[in-house]
C-alpha positions in Angstrom: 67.6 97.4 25.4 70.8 98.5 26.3 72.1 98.7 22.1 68.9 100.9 21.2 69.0 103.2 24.1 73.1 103.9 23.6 72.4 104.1 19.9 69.3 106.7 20.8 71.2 108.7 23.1 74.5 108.9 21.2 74.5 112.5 22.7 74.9 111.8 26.1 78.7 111.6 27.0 78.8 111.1 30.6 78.9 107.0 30.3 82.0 105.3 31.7 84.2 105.0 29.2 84.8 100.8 30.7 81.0 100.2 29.9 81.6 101.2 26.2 84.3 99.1 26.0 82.9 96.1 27.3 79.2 97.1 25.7 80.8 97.4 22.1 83.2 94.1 22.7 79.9 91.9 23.7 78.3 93.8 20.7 80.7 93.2 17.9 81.2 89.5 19.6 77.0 88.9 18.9 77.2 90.8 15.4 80.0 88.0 14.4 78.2 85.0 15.5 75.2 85.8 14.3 76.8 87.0 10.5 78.6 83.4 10.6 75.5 81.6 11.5 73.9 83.2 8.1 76.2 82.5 6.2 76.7 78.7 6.8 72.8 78.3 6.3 73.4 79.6 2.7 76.1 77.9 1.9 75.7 74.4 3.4 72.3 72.9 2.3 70.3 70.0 3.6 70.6 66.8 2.3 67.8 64.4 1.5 67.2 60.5 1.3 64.9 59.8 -1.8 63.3 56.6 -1.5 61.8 54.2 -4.0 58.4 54.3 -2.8 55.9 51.4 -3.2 54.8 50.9 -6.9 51.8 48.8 -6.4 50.9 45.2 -6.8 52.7 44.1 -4.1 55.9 44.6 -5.7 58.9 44.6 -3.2 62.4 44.9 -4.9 63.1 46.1 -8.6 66.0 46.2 -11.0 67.6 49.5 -11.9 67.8 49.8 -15.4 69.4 53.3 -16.6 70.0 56.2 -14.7 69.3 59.5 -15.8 71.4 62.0 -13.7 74.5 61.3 -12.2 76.0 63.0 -8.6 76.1 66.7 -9.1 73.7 67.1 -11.3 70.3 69.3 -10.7 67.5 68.4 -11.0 64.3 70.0 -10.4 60.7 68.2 -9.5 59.1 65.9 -12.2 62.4 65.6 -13.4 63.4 61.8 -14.3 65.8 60.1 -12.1 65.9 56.4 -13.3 64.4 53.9 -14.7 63.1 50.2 -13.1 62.0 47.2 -13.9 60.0 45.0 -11.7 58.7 41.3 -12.5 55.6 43.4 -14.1 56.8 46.9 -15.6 59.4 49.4 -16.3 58.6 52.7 -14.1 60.1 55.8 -14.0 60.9 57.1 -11.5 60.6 60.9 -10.6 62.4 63.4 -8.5 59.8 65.2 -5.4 62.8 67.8 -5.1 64.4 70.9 -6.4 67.9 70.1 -5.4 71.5 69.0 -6.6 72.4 64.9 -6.5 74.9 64.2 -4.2 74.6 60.1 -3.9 73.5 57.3 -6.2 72.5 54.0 -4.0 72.5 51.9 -6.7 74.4 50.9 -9.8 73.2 49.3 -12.7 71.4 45.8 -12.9 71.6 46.1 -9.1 68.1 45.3 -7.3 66.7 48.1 -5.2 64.8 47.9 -2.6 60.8 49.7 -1.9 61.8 51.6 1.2 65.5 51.9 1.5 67.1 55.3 0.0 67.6 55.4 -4.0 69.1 59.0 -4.2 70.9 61.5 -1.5 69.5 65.2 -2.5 70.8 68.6 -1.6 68.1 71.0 -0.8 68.0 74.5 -0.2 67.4 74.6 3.8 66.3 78.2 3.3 63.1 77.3 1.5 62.4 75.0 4.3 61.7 71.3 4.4 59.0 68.9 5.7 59.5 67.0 8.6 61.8 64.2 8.2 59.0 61.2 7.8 57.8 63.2 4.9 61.3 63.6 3.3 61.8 59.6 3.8 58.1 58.4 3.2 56.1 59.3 -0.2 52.8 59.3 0.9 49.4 57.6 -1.7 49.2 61.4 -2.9 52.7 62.4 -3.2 53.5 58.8 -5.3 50.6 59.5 -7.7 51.6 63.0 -8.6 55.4 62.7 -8.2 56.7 59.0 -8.6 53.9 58.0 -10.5 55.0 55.5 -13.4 55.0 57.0 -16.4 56.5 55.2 -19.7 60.0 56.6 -20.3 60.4 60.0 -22.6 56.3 60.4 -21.9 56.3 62.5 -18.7 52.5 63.7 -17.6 51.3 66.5 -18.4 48.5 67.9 -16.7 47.3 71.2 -14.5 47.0 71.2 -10.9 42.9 71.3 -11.3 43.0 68.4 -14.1 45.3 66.3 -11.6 42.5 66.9 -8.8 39.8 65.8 -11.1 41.7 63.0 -11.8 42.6 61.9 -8.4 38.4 62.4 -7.2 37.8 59.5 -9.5 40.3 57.5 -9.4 42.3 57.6 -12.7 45.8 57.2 -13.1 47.1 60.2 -15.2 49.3 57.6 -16.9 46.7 55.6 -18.3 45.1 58.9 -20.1 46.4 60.0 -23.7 46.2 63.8 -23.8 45.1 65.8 -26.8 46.4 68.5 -25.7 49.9 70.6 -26.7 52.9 68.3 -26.4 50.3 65.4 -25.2 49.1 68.0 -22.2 46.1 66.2 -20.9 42.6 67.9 -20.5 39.8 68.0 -18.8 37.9 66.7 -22.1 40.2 64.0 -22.0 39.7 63.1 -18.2 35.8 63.0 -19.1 35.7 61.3 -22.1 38.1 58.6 -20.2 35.3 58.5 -17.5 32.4 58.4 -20.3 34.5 55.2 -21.9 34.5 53.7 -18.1 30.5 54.1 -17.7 29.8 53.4 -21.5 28.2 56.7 -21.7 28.0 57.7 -25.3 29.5 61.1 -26.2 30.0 62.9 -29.9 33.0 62.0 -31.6 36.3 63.8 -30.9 37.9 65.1 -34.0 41.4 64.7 -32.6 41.2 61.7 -31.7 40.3 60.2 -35.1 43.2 62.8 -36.6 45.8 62.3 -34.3 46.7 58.6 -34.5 49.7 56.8 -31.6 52.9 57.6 -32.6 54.6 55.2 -35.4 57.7 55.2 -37.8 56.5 56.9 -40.9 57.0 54.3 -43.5 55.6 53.9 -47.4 53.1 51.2 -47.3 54.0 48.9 -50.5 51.3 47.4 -52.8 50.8 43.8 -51.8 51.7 41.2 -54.3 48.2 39.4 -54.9 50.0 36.4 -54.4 51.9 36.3 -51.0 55.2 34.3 -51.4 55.9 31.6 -48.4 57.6 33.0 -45.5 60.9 31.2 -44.7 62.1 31.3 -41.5 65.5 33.6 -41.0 68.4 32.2 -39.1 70.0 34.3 -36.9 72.2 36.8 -37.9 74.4 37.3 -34.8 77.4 34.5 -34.6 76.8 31.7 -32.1 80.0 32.0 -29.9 80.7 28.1 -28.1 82.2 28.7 -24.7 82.5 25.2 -23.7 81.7 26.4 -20.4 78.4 26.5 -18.1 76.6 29.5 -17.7 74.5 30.2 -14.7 72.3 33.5 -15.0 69.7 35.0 -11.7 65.8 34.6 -12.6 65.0 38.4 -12.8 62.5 40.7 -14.7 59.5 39.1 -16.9 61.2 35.6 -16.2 60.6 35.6 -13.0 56.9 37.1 -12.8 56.4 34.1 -15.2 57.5 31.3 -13.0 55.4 32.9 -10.2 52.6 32.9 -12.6 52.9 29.9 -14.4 53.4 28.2 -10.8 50.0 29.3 -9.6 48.1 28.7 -12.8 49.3 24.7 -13.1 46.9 24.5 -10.0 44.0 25.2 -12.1 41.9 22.4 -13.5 42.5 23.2 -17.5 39.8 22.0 -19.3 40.9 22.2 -23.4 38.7 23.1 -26.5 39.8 23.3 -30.0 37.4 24.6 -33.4 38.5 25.8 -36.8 37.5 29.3 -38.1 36.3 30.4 -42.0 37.8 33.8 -42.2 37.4 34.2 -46.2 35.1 37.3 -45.3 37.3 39.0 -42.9 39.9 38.7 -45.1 37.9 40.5 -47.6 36.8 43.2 -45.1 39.8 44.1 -43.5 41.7 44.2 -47.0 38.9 46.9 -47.9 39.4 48.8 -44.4 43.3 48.5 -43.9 43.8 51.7 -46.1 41.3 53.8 -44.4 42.8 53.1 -41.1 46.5 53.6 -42.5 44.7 57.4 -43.8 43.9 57.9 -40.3 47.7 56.8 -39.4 46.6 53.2 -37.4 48.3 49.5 -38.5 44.5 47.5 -38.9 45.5 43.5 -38.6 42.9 40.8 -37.5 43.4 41.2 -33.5 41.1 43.8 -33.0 38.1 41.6 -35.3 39.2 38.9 -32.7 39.2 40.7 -29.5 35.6 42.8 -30.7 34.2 39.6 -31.1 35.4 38.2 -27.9 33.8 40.8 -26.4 30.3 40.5 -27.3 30.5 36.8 -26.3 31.1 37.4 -23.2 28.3 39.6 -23.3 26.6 36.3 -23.3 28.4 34.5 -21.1 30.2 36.3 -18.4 31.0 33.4 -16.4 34.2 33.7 -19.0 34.8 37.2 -17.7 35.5 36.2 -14.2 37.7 35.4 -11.9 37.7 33.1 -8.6 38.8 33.4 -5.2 41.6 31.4 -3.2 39.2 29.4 -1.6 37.1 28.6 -4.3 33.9 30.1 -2.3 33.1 33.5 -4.6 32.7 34.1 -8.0 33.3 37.5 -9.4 32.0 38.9 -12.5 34.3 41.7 -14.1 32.2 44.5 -15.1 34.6 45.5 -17.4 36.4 43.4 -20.6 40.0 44.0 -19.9 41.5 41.6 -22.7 45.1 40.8 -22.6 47.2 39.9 -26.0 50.3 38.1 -25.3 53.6 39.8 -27.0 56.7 38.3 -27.7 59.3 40.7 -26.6 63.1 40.7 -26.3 62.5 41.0 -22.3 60.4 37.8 -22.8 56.3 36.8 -22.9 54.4 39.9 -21.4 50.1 40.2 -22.0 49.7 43.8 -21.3 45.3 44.2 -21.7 42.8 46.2 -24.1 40.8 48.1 -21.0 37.2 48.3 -21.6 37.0 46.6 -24.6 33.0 46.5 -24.3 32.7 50.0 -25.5 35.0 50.1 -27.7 34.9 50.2 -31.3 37.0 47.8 -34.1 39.0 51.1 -34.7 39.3 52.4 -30.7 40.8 48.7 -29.9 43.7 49.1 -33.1 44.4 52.8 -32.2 45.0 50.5 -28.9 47.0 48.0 -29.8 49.7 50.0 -31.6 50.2 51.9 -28.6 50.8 48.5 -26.4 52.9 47.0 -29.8 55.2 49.8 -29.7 56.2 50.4 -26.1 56.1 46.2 -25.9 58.9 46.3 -28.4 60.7 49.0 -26.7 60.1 47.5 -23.4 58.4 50.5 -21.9 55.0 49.3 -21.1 53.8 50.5 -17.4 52.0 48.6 -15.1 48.6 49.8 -15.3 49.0 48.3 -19.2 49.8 45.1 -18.1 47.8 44.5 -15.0 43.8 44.1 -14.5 43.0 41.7 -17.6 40.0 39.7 -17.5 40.3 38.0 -20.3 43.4 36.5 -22.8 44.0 35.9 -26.1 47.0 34.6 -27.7 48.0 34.8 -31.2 50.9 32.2 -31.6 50.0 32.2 -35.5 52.1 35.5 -35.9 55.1 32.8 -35.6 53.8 29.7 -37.1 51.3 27.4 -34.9 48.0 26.1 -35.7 47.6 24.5 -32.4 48.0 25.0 -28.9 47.7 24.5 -24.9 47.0 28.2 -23.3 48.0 28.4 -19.7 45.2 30.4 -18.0 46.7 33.1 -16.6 45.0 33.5 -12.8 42.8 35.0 -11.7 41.6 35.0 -14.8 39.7 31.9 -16.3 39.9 31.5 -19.6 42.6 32.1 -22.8 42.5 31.2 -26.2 45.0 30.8 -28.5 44.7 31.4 -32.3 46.6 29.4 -35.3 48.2 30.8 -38.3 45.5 31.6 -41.1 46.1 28.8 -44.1 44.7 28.8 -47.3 42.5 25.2 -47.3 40.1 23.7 -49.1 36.7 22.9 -48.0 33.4 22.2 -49.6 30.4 24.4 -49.3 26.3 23.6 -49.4 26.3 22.6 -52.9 29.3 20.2 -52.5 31.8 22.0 -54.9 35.3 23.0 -53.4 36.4 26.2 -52.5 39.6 28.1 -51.1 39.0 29.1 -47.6 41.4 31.0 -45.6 41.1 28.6 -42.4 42.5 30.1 -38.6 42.1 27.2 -35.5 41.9 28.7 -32.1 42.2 26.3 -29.1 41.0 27.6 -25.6 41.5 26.5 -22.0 38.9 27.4 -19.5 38.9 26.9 -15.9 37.1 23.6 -15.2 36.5 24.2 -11.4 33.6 26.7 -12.6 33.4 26.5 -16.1 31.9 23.6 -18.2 32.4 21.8 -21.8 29.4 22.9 -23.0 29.6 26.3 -22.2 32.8 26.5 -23.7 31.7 25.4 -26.9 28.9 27.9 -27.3 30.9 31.0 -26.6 33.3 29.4 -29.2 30.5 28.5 -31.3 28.9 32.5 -31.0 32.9 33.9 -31.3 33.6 32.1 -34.2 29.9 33.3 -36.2 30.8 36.2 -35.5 34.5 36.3 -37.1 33.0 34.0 -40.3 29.7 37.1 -40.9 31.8 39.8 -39.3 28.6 41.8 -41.0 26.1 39.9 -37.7 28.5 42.1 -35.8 26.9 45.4 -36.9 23.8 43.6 -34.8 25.6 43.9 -31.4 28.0 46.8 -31.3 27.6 49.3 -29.0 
């Protein structure tokens, strides 16, 4: 009160002269805190802990693989900070900040920790930050939008409005492939995934059928009519002999395999084994392999194998389940989420064909490229690798004709197919003729699953791979 009235009445001139001098000393004193206070809010920022939030699947500790900033730099939201690996997946993970890096937690091939800091951030404090459980804690919402896994060099795309209509029914952006500009995804793209999910049938998308997965452009040669025997190649790196032990930590897809494998040799394996007559595939997919390289897709026999797996266990979906700890429930999966086992650098990983029931022969190779290329460039995510139903194993890309599968829980059955030989064999009138011959052994769960059921979902399987035409019959 006292500044505006003596700055009001700057006429008046019978004030002690004592009062102005202390009134203008306490003045200029308050006018110097308060311009020091400013500027040490500007210049001083607030600093942040980023921590790994929880990933899903009850995953506790991960592996930092590569880091993509480094302290000092800036980085902005959505921006990639590093990559992990966990016993399931490689996730990126994003910044939920606009700020500078001022700490790295973590150094290479160390393990990090769901819950404990992964980066220190420097934040403008003049645009005002949350309290400081939300700074610590990524809530359900915040993970999904901002630390969401996403495969590395693929970042989401996708408007506030499409993320909403996305998050009302529970789809992972990550799991969507976007047809829009620089793989934006759409709202056509969020309904067709739901239309797939309910097996509602909608009018073909011309992108989709034009715009194939990503692969290295490459002239397809002309096949030689007569394929000359494959011979296995040594490897090319020198063997270096150390003389010396060598003890290495279990870590990454090693060591979700010993958990796994640990749990499944509880299971009651009951074995099966049949031989398959592919002469007419071969025929059919040699006649369809250059329409689907037209359209930019690698066709091989998997996705005849895993269609036809399909619509037997149309039949028989006791195949398609999965049973509890207890052994008291039964449940059916509604949807045919079949896993193919890769053979990676990183070791065995069976990332799954979601929905497989409605999808075509084509929909399940445009598929299966996708998973082959980001298997071999170990940048599958974990929604690609988790919620299978149902396993097949194609050990004939190396060289087996026989096998043991390993059900892989909670799933409760697996099949593994043999090499494709060329073999004589008679037909009705007697005379002999070359067959191109594939055996496929399975392993079911014998707690709920019997012999004879077994053998007739084999039996339907394999008439549907020998007349791949009967399938024309069933698809949907």
């Amino acid at each position: 009160v006292c500044i505006h009235r003596v700055r009001s009445c700057s006429s008046i001139r019978f004030i002690k002269s004592k009062y102005v001098c202390v009134f203008d000393k306490s003045a200029l004193k308050f006018s110097h805190q308060q311009r020091l206070f400013r500027t040490s809010a500007v210049s001083c920022g607030q600093i942040v802990q980023f921590k790994l939030s929880d990933i899903g699947e009850g995953i506790t500790e991960v592996t930092v693989k590569e880091w993509y900033v480094k302290e000092g730099d800036s980085v902005s939201q959505f921006d990639s900070i590093c990559e992990v690996q966990s016993d399931k997946a490689s996730v990126t993970i994003t910044s939920r900040y606009d700020g500078i890096i001022r700490k790295l937690h973590y150094s290479i091939d160390d393990i990090a920790f769901v819950g404990k800091p992964l980066v220190d951030i420097e934040i403008d404090a003049s645009k005002g930050v949350a309290s400081e459980e939300d700074v610590v804690e990524t809530p359900p919402m915040s993970h999904e939008e901002h630390t969401h896994q996403e495969i590395k060099g693929h970042k989401t795309l996708a408007t506030p409005a499409v993320r909403r209509l996305a998050m009302e029914n529970n789809i992972k952006l990550s799991e969507i492939v976007g047809t829009g500009k620089d793989n934006r995804i759409l709202k056509e793209d969020i309904l067709n995934y739901l239309a797939k999910q309910t097996g509602a049938i909608l009018p073909p998308s011309p992108k989709a059928e034009i715009v194939p997965p990503l692969r290295k452009p490459e002239a397809v040669p002309a096949a030689p009519k007569d394929k000359a025997r494959k011979i296995p190649v040594p490897v090319s790196r020198p063997i270096a002999f150390s003389g010396k032990d060598r003890t290495e930590p279990v870590t990454g897809f090693q060591k979700a395999m010993v958990k796994t494998m640990s749990a499944a040799l509880k299971i009651p394996h009951f074995g099966y084994s049949d031989e398959v007559d592919l002469t007419q595939l071969v025929q059919l997919r040699e006649e369809l392999k250059p329409v689907a390289e037209m359209r930019g897709v690698k066709l091989s026999f998997m996705p005849f194998f895993i269609k036809a797996a399909s619509l037997g266990l149309l039949q028989y979906p006791i195949l398609n389940a999965s049973l509890d700890e207890n052994c008291q429930n039964v449940t059916y999966k509604a949807s045919h989420n079949i896993g193919v086992a890769m053979d990676t650098e990183q070791g065995l990983i069976v990332p799954n064909v979601k929905n497989v029931q409605v999808c075509s022969v084509f929909d399940i190779a445009v598929e299966l490229n996708r998973l082959q290329s980001l298997g071999s460039a170990g940048q599958l995510g974990t929604s690609d690798l988790t919620g299978g139903t149902f396993t097949l194993s194609n050990i004939g890309t190396i060289g087996g004709t026989y096998a043991k599968p390993v059900i892989l829980p909670p799933e409760v059955a697996i099949g593994a197919l043999g090499k494709i030989q060329v073999l004589p064999r008679f037909n009705g009138k007697g005379e002999v003729f070359k067959a191109q011959i594939m055996n496929v052994s399975w392993s079911a769960d014998h707690r709920i699953i019997d012999g004879a059921t077994m053998a007739r979902f084999s039996n339907l399987w394999k008439s549907y791979l020998e007349n791949p035409a009967s399938m024309l019959l069933d698809l949907k």
